[in-house]
PyMOL commands that place a pseudoatom at each C-alpha (Angstrom):
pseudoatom trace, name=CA, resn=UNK, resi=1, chain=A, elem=C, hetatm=0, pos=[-78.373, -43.950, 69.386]
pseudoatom trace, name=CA, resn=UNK, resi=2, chain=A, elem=C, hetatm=0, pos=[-78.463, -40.133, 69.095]
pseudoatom trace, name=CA, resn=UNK, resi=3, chain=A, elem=C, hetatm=0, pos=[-78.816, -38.570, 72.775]
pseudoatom trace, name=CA, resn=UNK, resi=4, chain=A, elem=C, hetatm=0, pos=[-80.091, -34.504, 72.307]
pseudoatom trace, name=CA, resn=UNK, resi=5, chain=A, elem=C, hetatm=0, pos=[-79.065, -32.007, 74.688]
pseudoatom trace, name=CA, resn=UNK, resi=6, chain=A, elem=C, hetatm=0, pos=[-81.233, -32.311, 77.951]
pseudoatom trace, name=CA, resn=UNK, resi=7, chain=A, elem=C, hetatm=0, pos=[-82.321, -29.574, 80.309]
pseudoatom trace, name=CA, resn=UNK, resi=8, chain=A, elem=C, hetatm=0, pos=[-81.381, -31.126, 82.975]
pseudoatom trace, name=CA, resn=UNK, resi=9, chain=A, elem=C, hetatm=0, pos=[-78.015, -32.136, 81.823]
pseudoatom trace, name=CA, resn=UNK, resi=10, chain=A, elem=C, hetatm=0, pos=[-74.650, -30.367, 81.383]
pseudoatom trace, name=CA, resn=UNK, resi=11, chain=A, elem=C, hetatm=0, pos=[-74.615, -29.893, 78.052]
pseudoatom trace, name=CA, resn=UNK, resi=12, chain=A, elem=C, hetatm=0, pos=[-70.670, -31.514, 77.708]
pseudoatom trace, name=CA, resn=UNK, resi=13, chain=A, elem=C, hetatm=0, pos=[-72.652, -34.580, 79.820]
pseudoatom trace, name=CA, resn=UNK, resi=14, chain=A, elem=C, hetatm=0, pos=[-75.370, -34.458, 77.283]
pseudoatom trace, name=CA, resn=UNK, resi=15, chain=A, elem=C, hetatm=0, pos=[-73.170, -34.907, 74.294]
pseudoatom trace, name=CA, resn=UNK, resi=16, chain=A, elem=C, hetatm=0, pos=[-71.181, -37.769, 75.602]
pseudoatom trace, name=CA, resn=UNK, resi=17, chain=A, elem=C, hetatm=0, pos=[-71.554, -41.680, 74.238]
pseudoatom trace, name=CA, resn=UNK, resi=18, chain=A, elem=C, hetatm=0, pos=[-71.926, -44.104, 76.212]
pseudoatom trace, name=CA, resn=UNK, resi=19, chain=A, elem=C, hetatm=0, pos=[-68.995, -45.310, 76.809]
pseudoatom trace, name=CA, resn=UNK, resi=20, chain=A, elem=C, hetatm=0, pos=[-67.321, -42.141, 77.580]
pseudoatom trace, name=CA, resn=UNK, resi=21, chain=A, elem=C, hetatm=0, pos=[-70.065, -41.070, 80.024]
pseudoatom trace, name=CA, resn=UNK, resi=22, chain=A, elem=C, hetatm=0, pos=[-69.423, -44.417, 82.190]
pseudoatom trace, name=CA, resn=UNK, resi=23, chain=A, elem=C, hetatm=0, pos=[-65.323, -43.298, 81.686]
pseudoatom trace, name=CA, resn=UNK, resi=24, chain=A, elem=C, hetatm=0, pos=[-65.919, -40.195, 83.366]
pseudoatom trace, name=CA, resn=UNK, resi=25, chain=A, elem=C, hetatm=0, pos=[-68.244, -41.439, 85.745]
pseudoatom trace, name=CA, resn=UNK, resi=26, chain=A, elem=C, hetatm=0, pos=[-65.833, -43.905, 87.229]
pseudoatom trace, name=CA, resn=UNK, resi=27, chain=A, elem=C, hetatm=0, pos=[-63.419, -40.749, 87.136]
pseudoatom trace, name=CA, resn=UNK, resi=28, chain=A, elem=C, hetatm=0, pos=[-65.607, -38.756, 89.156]
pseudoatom trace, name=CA, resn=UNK, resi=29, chain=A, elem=C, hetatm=0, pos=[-65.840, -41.659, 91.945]
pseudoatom trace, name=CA, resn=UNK, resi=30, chain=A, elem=C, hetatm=0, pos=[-61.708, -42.459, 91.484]
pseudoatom trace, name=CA, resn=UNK, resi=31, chain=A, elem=C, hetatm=0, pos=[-61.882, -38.652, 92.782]
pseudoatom trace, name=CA, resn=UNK, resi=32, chain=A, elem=C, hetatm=0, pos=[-64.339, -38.611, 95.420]
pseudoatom trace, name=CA, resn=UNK, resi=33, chain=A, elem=C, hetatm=0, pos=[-63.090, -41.481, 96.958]
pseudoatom trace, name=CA, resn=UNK, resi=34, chain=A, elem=C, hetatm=0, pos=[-59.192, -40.557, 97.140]
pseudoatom trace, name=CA, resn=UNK, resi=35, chain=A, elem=C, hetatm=0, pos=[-60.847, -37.473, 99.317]
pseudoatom trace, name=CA, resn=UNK, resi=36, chain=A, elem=C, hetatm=0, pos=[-58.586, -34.275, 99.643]
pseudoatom trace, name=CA, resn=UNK, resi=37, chain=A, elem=C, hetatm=0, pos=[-61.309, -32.213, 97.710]
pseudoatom trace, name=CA, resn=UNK, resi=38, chain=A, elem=C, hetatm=0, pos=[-62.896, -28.953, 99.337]
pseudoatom trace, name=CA, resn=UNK, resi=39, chain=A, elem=C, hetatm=0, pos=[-66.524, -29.712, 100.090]
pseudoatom trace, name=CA, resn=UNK, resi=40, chain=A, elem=C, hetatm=0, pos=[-67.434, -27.223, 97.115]
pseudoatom trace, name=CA, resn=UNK, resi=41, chain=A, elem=C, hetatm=0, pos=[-65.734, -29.429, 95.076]
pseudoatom trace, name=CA, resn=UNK, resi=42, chain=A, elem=C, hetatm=0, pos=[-67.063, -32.707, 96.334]
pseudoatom trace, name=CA, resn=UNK, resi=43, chain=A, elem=C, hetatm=0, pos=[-70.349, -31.442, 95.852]
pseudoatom trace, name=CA, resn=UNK, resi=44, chain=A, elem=C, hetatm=0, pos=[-69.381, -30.426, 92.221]
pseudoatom trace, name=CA, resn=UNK, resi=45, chain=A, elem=C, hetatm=0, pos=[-68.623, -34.053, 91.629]
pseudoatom trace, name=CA, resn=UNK, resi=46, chain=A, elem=C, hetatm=0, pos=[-71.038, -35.555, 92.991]
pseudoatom trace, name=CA, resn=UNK, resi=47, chain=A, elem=C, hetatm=0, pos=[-73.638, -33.466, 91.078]
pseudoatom trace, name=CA, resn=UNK, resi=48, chain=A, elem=C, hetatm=0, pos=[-71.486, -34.337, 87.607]
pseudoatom trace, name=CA, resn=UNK, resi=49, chain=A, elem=C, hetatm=0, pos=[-71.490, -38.064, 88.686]
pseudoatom trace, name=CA, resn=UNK, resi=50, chain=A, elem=C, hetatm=0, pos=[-75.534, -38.107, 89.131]
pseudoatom trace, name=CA, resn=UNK, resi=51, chain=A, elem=C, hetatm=0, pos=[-75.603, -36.611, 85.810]
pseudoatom trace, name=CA, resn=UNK, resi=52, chain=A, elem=C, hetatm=0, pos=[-73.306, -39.286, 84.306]
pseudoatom trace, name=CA, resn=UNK, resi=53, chain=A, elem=C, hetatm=0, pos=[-75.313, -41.526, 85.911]
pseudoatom trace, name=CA, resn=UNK, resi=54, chain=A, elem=C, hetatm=0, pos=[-78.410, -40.372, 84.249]
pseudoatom trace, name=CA, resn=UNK, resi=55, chain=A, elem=C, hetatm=0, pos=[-76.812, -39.901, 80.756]
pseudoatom trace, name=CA, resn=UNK, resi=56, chain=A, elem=C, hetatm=0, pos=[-75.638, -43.739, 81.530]
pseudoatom trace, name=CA, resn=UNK, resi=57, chain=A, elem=C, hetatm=0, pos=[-79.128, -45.073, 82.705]
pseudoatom trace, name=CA, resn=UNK, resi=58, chain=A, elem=C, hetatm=0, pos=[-80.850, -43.512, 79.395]
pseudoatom trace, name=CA, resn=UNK, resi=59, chain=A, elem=C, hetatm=0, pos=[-78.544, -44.839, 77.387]
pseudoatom trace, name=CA, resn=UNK, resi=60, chain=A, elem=C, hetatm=0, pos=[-78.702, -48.288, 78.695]
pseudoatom trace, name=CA, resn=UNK, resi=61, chain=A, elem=C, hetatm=0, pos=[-82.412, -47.667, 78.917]
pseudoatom trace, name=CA, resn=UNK, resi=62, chain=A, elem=C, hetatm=0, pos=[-82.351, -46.966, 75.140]
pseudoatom trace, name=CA, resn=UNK, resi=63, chain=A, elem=C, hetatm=0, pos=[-80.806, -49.516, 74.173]
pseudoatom trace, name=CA, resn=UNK, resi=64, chain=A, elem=C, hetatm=0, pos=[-82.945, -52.157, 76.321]
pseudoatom trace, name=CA, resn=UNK, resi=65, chain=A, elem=C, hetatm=0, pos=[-85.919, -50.627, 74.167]
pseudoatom trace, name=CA, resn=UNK, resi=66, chain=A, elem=C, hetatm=0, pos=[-84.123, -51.387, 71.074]
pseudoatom trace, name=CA, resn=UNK, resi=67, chain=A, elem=C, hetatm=0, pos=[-83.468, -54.924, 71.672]
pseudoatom trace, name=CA, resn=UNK, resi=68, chain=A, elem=C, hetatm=0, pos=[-87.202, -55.615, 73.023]
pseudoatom trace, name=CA, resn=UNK, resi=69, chain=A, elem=C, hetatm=0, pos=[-88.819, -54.016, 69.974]
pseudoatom trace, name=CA, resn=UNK, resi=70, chain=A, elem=C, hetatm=0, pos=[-86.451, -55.645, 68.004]
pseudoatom trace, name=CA, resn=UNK, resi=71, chain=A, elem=C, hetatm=0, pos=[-87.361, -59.146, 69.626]
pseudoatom trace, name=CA, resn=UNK, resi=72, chain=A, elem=C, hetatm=0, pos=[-91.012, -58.537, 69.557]
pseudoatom trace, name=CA, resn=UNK, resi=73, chain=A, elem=C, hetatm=0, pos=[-90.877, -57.696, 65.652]
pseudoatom trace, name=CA, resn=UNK, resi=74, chain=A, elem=C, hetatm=0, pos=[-89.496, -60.990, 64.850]
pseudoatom trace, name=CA, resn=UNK, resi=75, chain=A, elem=C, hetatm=0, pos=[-91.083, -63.923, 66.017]
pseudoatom trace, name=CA, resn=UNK, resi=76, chain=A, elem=C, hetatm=0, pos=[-88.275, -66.504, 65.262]
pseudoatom trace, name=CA, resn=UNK, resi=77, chain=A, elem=C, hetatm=0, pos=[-86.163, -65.041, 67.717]
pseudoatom trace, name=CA, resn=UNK, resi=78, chain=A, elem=C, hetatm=0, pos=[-88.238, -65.996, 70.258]
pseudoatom trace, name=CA, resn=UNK, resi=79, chain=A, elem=C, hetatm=0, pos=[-87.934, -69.873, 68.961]
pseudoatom trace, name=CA, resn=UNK, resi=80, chain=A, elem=C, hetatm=0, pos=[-84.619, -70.385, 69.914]
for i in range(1, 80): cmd.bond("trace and resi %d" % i, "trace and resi %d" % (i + 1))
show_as sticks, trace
zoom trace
C-alpha cells in the first residue's frame, strides 16, 4: 500500500510504513509517560502521536478494504 503525502499530516509522518509509524507511536507514549517534558513539548508529542495514530488507522483501514474486496471477489473463500 502506497500512502501520499496528506495535508493534514507531517509530511516525515506521511511517508512512514506501517510498521514504523506504530514504532514511533509507541515512542512518543514511552516519552509522554516517563514525564519530565516542558508542556511545549508534551503538547508537541501528543500532536505527533495523533498523527501516528491517524497514519496507523488508514493504514489498517486500507488494508481491511483490501482483504474485504478481496473476499467478496472470490466466492470460494467464503466456503470454507
Amino acid at each position: 500500500m502506497t500512502m501520499t503525502n496528506s495535508p493534514t499530516l507531517p509530511p516525515d509522518v506521511a511517508a512512514l510504513g506501517y510498521e514504523a509509524a506504530r514504532e514511533a507511536l509507541v515512542e512518543v507514549v514511552r516519552n509522554l509517560e516517563s514525564g519530565g517534558t516542558t508542556l511545549e513539548d508534551a503538547l508537541a508529542l501528543w500532536e505527533r502521536g495523533e498523527a501516528l495514530a491517524a497514519h496507523c488507522e488508514a493504514w489498517l483501514a486500507g488494508a481491511r478494504s483490501r482483504m474485504t474486496s478481496t473476499a467478496e471477489g472470490n466466492p470460494a473463500s467464503n466456503d470454507a
